[in-house]
N, C-alpha and C positions, 0 to 999 in steps of 0.2 A: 504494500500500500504506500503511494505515496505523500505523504504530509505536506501537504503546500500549505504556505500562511491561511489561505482560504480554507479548507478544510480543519483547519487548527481551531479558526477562530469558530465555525459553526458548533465542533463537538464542543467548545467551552461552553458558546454561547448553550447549548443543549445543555450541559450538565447545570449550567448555571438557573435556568430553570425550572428544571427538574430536582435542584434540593429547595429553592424557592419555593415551590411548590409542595416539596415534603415539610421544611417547617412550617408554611403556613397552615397546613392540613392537622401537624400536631399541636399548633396552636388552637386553630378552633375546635381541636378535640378535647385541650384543655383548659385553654383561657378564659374561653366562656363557661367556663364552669366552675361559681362560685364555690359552690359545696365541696369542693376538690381543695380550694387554696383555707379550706374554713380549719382553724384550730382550733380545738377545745382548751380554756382557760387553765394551765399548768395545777395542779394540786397543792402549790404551797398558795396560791390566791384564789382558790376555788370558793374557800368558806367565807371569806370578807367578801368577796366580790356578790356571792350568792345572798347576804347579810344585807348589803346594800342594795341589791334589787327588792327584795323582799319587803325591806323599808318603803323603798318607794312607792312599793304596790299596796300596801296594806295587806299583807300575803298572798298564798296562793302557791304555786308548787313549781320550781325550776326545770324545765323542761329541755333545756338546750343553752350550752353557752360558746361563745367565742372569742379568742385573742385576738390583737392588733384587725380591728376591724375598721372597714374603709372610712367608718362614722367618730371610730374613739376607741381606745386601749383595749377595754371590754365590753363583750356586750351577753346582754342574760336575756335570756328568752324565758317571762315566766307564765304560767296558766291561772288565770281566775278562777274561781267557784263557780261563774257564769258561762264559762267554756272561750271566754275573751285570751286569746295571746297579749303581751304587752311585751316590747323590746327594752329592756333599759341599757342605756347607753353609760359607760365611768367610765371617768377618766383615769391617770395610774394611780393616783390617792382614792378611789375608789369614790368619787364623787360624784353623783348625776349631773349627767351635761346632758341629758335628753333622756325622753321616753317616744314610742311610738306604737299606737293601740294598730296590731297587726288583722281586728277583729277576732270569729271567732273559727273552731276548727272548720265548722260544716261552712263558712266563708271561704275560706282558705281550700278547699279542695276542688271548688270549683273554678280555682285561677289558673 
């Protein structure tokens, strides 16, 4: 086979997107997908952190939490009585900088 600059430059240009094309593919198989980069709040901060949502809500039962989230340090996902989700949002002193009523499960399944 002979390599001329012409042939050189098309198989670059071919490989060139064709990995193009394989990261972007593993991105959208990953990047959109928050639930993948989501982490659960480490165990030496679980119990304050869970403390302080619980406050906020007037109780109710912890159902989900998460570290370094896009909104703040932590974030606690907790369940009302009423069947209402609530997100509470702390910051690293474990302090409410937000809440967000996510409604309730039977809402929530039809999204």
């Amino acid at each position: 086979m002979n390599l001329t600059p012409k042939r050189i430059a098309v198989v670059l240009g071919a490989t060139a997107v064709l990995t193009l094309g394989a990261v972007g593919g593993a991105y959208a198989l990953t990047g959109g997908d928050d639930d993948r980069r989501e982490q659960p709040i480490p165990a030496a901060d679980l119990e304050q952190a869970e403390q302080a949502a619980l406050e906020e809500t007037g109780g109710g039962t912890v159902t989900e939490t998460e570290v370094d989230d896009e909104e703040s340090k932590y974030e606690v996902e907790v369940s009302l009585e009423d069947g209402t989700q609530v997100d509470v949002q702390l910051d690293t002193d474990f302090q409410v900088v937000g809440t967000e009523d996510d409604g309730t499960d039977d809402e929530s399944d039809g999204e």
